[in-house]
C-alpha positions in Angstrom: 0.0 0.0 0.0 2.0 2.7 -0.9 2.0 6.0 1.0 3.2 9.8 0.8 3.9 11.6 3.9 4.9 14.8 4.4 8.5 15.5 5.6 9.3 18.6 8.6 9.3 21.9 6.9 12.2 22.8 8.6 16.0 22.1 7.4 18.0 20.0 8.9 18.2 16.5 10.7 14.9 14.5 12.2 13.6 11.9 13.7 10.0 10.6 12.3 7.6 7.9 14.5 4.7 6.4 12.9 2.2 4.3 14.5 0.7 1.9 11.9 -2.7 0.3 13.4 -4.8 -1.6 10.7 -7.6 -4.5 11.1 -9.0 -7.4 8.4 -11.7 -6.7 6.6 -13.1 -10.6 6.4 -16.3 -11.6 8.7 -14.5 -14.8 9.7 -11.6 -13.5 11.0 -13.2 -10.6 13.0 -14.7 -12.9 15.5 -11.2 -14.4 16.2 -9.4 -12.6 19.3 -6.6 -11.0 17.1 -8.4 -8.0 15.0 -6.0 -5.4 15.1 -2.6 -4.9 15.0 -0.4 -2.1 15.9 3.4 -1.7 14.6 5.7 0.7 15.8 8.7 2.3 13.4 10.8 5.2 13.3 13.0 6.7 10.7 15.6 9.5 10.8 15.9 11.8 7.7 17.9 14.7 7.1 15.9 17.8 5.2 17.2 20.3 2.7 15.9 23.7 0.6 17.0 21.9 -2.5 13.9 22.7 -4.8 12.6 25.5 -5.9 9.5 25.7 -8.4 7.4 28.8 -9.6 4.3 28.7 -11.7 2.7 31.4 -14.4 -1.3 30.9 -15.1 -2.6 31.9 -18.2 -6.5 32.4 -18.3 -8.3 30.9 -21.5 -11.9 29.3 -22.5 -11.9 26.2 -24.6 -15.2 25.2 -26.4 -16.3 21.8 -24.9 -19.9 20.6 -26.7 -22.4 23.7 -26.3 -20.6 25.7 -23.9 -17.6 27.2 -22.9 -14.9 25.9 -20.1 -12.9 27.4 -18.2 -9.5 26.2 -18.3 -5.9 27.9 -17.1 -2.3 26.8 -18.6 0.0 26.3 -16.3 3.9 27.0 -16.7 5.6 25.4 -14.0 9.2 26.0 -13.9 11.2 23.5 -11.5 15.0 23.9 -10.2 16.8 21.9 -8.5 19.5 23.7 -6.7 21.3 20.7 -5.2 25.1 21.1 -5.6 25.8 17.3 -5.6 22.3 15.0 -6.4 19.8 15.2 -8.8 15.8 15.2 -8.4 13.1 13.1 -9.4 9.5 14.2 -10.2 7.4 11.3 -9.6 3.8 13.3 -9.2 2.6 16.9 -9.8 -1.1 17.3 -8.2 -3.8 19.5 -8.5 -5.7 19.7 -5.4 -9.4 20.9 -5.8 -13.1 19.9 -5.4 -13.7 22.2 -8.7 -10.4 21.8 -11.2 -8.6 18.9 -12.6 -5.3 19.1 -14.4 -3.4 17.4 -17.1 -0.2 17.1 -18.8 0.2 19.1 -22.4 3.1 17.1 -23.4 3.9 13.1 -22.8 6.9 13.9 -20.9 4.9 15.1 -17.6 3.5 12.0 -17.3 6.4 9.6 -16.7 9.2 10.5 -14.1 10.9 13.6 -14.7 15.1 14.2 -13.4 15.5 17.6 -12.2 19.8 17.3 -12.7 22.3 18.8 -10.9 21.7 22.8 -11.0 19.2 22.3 -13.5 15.9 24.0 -14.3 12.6 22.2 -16.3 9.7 23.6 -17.5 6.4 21.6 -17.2 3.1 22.4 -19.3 -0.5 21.5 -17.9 -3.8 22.5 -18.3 -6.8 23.4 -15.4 -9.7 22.2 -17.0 -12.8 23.5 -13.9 -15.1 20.5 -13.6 -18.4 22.7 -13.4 -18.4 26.6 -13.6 -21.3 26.8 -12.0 -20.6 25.9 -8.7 -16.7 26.5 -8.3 -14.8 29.8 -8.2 -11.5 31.1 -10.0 -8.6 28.8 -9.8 -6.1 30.4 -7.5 -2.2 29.5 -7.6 -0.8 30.7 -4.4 
């Protein structure tokens, strides 16, 4: 089951405990005494300011059927100001109830290596799901 966790926001070393508690799901094994189990871990990571990405929206409508959508492109520019390692892009989300976004090239959707000083540029486009009910797309 694969997981993403957010790491401390602050630079330097750390020390991260988890507390893993899950349960079976099957009816015959619920009446048994063991239903739960608990597991205990720790792991100690070091953090560093070694990314650095802006993002330019451009406003647009696109005809979809009878009406209009909204939609935004996005211009993400990603740098990786490591001196030694180089970065990989595994995910780029939109969060929100009321936009969706997706890749304008094929190269966003596979991993993407962020090398050593090196700066990337990544295309998307905010498509809003219903204009109706949502507001404007904000990047903060």
């Amino acid at each position: 089951m694969p997981a993403w966790i957010r790491g401390p926001d602050a630079t330097g070393s750390h020390t991260v405990h988890f507390l893993f508690y899950y349960e079976t799901s099957e009816e015959k094994q619920m009446k048994q005494a063991l239903r739960h189990r608990v597991f205990r871990s720790h792991a100690k990571l070091h953090t560093a300011n070694v990314l650095s990405a802006s993002a330019i929206a451009i406003s647009g409508a696109n005809p979809i059927g009878n009406h209009l959508s909204q939609s935004v492109t996005l211009a993400v520019e990603v740098a990786n100001t490591h001196p030694v390692c180089h970065l990989v892009l595994s995910q780029i989300s939109c969060i929100s109830h009321g936009w969706t976004m997706e890749p304008m090239d094929q190269v966003t959707t596979r991993n993407v290596i962020v090398g050593i000083k090196e700066t990337v540029h990544l295309c998307f486009r905010a498509i809003q799901k219903d204009a109706s009910r949502v507001g404007p797309f904000f990047i903060t």
